[in-house]
C-alpha positions in Angstrom: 41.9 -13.2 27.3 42.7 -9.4 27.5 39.6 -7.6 28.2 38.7 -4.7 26.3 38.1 -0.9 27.5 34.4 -1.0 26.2 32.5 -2.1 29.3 32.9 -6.0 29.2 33.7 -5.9 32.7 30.4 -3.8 33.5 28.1 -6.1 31.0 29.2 -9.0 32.9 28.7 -7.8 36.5 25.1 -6.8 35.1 24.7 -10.2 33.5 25.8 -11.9 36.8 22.8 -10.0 39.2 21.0 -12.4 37.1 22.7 -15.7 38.0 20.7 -18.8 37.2 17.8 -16.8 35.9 16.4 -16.8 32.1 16.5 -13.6 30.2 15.8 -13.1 26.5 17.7 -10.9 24.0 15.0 -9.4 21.5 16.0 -9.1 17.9 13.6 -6.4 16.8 12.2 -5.6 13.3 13.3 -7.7 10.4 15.6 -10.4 11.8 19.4 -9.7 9.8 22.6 -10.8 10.7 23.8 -8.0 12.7 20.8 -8.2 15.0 21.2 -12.3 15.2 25.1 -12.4 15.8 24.6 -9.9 18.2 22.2 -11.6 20.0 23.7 -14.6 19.3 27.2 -12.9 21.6 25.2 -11.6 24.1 23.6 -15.4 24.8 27.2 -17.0 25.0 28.5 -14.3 27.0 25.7 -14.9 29.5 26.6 -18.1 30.3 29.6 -17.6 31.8 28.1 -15.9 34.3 25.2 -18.6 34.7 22.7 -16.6 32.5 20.5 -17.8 30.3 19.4 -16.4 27.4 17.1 -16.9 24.7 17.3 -15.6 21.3 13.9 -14.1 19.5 12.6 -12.5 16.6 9.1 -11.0 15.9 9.7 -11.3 12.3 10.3 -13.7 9.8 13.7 -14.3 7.8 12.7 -13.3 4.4 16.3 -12.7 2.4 17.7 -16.0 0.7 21.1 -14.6 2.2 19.5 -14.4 5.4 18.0 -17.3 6.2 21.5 -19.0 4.8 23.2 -17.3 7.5 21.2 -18.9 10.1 21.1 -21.9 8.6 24.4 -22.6 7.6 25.5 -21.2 10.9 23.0 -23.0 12.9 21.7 -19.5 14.7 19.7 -20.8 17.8 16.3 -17.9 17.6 12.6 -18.1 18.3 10.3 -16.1 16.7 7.4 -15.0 18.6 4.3 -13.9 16.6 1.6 -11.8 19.0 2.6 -12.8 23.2 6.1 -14.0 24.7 6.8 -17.4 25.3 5.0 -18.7 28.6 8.3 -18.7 30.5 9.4 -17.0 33.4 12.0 -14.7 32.3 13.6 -12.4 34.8 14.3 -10.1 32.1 15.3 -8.9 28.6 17.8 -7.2 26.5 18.0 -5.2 23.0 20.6 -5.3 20.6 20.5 -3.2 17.6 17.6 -1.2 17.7 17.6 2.5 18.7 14.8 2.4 20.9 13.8 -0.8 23.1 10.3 -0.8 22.7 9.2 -4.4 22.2 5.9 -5.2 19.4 4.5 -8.0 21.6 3.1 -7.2 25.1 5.3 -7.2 28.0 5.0 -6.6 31.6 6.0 -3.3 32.6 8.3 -4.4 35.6 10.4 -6.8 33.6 13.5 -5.1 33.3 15.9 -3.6 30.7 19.1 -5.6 31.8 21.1 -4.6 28.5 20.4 -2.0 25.5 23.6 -2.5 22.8 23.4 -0.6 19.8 25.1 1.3 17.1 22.7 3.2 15.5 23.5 6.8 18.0 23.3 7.4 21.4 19.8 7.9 23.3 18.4 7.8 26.2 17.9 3.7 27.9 16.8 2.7 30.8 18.8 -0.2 30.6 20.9 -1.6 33.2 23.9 -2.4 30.9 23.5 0.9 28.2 26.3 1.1 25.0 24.7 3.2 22.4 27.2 4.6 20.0 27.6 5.7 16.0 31.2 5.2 15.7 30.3 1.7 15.1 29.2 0.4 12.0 27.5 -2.1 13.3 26.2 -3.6 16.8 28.4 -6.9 16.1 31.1 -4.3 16.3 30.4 -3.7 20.0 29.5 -7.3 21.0 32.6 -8.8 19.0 34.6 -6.9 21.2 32.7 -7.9 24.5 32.5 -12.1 23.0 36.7 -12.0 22.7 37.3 -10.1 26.2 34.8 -12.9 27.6 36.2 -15.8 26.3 37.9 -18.4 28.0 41.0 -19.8 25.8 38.6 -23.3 25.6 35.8 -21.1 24.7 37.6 -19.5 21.5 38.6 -22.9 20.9 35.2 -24.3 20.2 32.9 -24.8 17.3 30.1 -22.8 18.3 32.7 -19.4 19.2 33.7 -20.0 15.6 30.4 -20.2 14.2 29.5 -16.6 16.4 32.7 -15.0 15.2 31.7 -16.0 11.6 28.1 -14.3 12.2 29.5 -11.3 13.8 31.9 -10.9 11.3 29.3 -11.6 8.8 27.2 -8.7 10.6 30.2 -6.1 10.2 30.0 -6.6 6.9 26.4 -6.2 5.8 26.1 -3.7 7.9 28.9 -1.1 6.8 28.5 -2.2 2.7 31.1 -4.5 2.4 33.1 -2.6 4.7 32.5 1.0 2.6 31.2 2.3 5.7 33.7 0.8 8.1 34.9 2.7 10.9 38.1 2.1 12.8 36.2 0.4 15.4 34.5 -2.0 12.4 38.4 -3.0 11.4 39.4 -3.5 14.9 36.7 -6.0 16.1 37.2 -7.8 12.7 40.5 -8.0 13.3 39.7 -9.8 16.6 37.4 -12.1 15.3 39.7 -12.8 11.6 41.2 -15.8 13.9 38.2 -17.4 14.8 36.3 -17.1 11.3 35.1 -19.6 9.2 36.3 -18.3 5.4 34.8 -20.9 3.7 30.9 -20.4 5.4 31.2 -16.5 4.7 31.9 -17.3 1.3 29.2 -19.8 0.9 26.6 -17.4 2.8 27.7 -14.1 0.8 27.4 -15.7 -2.8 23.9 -17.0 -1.8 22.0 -16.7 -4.9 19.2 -13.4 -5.1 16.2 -14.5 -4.6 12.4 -14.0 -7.2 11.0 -12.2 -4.8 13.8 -9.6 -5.1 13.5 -9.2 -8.7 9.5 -8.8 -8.6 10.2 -6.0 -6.0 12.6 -4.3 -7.8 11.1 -4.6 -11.2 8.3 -2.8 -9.5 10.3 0.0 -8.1 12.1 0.5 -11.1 8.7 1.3 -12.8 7.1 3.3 -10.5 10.7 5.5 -9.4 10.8 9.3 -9.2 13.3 11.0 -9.4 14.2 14.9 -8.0 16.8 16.8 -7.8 19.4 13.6 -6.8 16.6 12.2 -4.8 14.7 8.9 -5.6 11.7 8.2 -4.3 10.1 4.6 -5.8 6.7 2.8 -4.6 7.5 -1.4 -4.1 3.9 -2.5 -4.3 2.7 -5.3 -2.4 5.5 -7.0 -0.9 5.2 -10.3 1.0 5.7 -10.7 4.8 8.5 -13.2 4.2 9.8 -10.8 1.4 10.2 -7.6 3.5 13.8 -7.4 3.3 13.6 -7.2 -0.6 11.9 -3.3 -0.1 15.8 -2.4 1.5 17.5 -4.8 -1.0 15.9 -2.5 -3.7 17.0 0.4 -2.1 20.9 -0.8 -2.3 20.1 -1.2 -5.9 19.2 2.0 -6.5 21.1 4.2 -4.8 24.2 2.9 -7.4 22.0 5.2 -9.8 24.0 7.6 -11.5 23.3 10.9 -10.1 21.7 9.7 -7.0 22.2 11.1 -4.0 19.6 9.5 -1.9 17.0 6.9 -2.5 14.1 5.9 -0.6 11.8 2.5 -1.4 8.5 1.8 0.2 5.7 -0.7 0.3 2.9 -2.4 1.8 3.8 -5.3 4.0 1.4 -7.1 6.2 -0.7 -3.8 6.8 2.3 -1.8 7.1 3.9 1.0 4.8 7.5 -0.1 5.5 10.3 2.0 3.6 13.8 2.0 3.2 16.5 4.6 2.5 20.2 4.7 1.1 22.0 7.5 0.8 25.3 8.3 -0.9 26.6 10.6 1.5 27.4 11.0 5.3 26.1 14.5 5.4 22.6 13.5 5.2 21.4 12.2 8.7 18.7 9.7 7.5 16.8 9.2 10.9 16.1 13.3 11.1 15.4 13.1 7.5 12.7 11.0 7.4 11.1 11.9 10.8 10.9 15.9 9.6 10.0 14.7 6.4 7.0 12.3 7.2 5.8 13.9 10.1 5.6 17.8 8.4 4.0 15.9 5.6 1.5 13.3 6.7 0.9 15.3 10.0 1.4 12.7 12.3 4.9 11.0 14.1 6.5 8.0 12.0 8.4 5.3 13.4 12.0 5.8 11.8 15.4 4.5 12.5 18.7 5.4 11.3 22.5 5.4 10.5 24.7 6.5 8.4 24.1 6.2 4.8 20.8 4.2 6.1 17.4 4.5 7.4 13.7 3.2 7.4 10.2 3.4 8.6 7.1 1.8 8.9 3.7 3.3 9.5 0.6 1.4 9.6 -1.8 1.5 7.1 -4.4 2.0 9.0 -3.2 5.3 10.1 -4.4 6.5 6.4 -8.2 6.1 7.6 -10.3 6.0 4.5 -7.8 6.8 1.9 -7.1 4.2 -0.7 -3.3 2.7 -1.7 -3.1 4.8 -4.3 -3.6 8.5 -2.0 -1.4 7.3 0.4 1.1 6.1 -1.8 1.1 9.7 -3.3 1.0 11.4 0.2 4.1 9.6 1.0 6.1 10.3 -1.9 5.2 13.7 -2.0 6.4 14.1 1.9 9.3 13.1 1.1 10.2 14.9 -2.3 9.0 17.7 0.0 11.1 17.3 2.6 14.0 16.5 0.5 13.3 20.1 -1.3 13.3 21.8 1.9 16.7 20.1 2.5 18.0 20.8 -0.5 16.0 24.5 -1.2 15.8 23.9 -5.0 13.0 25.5 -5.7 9.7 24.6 -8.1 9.2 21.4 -7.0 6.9 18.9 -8.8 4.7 16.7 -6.8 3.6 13.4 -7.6 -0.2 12.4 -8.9 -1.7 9.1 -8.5 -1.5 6.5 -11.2 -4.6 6.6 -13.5 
């Protein structure tokens, strides 16, 4: 097949140094199908150049949609709790994730074979870099590298189906239902329309919402401020396998009329994880949230972004002493705050705990 102008022929010359060696491709933060099908790409790709690559997550799949997606698709992944699997891997990649930081331990001379990613462009130590924001999504970038690999045989068989299905899949969620699409997002679906199974996307997209989501958002709903265009809306205690319903929330409630940005948080496993939305492209979420959280809880946050998107996740413990319901407020009101600063409306009201 044709090979694209994106650096297939580069990611395979860097696959190949590692002929008949194992590597892993690490699906970091909560497991969704962009991060999976990209993954997912990356490991077939490999193999034509005598690679082997496993697939794992250090979360669980907590959307119903989700965890349809991997079944119904038959995603091969591991997850990996608190160490790496005890084999010898030669080493690793990262695919949709700004920085490449792994959350298990892992030896410092394994290196960074491949760093794919759409969320902007950063610095990577990676062998194999592609960083870019003119992708929607990562399965963007890698649908593009899986069709310029292929053999003819290849794109003949079930399982490239079933990857151009989840990558296809990934575009989608991943730009809103192709909202957000780029040129780039249109192209590689276009690419992959061939090879897609219409009848598992269907099945996987009307997957019905889950309890969990409805608790979550129930408790948003109650507990939402709103500022100026700006929502800001505590999730409560959200369970580990429920994370995903914090963002699913978010998408909710940025449809509000009026609303300009929205931003959900909650307590997940120890962790004060939060998801925004935003209803425009001039609002860069990933500065937004950094100069927000860190002028107002006076430490760095761990944030990611893209458009119309972003999150973070700070540990509890980094509160000390304070109780859920001062930390709670001393989020909120960092982020009403910095969204005032953005905004410069003045005579801002602040938040105050719940009695």
């Amino acid at each position: 097949m044709e090979r694209t102008a994106l650096g297939t022929e580069e990611l395979l010359a860097t696959l190949s140094r590692f002929a008949g060696q194992r590597l892993f491709a690490a699906v970091i933060g909560s497991p969704d199908p962009d991060g999976l099908a990209s993954a997912w790409a990356l490991a077939f790709i490999g193999r034509n150049v005598g690679v082997t690559i496993d697939i794992l997550t250090f979360e669980v799949v907590s959307r119903p949609d989700n965890a349809a997606f991997v079944q119904l698709l038959g995603v091969p992944f591991r997850q990996v709790r608190e160490r790496l699997p005890r084999v010898r891997y030669a080493g690793f990649a990262v695919v949709d994730r700004q920085n490449a930081r792994l959350p298990v331990p892992c030896p410092a001379s394994l290196p960074l074979v491949a760093h794919v990613d759409h969320h902007g462009s950063g610095r990577t130590r990676a062998l194999f870099g592609q960083q870019t924001s003119r992708a929607g999504s990562t399965s963007t970038l890698m649908a593009q590298h899986l069709v310029a690999a292929a053999t003819k045989e290849q794109a003949e068989s079930d399982e490239f189906s079933r990857i151009a299905t989840a990558l296809l899949y990934g575009i989608r969620t991943d730009t809103s239902d192709f909202l957000n699409a780029s040129a780039l997002d249109f192209q590689a679906s276009a690419l992959l329309a061939p090879h897609v199974s219409t009848e598992l996307m269907r099945t996987i997209a009307l997957t019905p919402l889950g309890r969990p989501f409805m608790e979550t958002l129930a408790t948003a709903l109650k507990t939402a401020v709103h500022r100026n265009g700006f929502t800001v809306a505590w999730a409560g205690h959200v369970g580990r396998k429920a994370r995903d319903t914090v963002g699913q929330s978010a998408d909710f409630l940025i449809r509000g009329e009026g609303t300009v940005a929205c931003v959900v948080f909650g307590q997940v496993n120890g962790n004060i994880v939060g998801s925004l939305r935003a209803a425009t492209a001039e609002l860069d979420p990933y500065r937004f949230l950094e100069g927000a959280l860190a002028a107002g809880l006076g430490f760095p946050v761990d944030c990611g972004g893209r458009m119309f998107a972003g999150g973070f996740l700070i540990p509890a413990s980094a509160f000390g002493a304070k109780t859920e319901d001062e930390y709670r407020v001393l989020v909120t009101n960092a982020l009403l705050d910095g969204w005032t600063r953005l905004v410069g409306v003045p005579g801002r009201r602040r938040a105050t705990r719940r009695r």
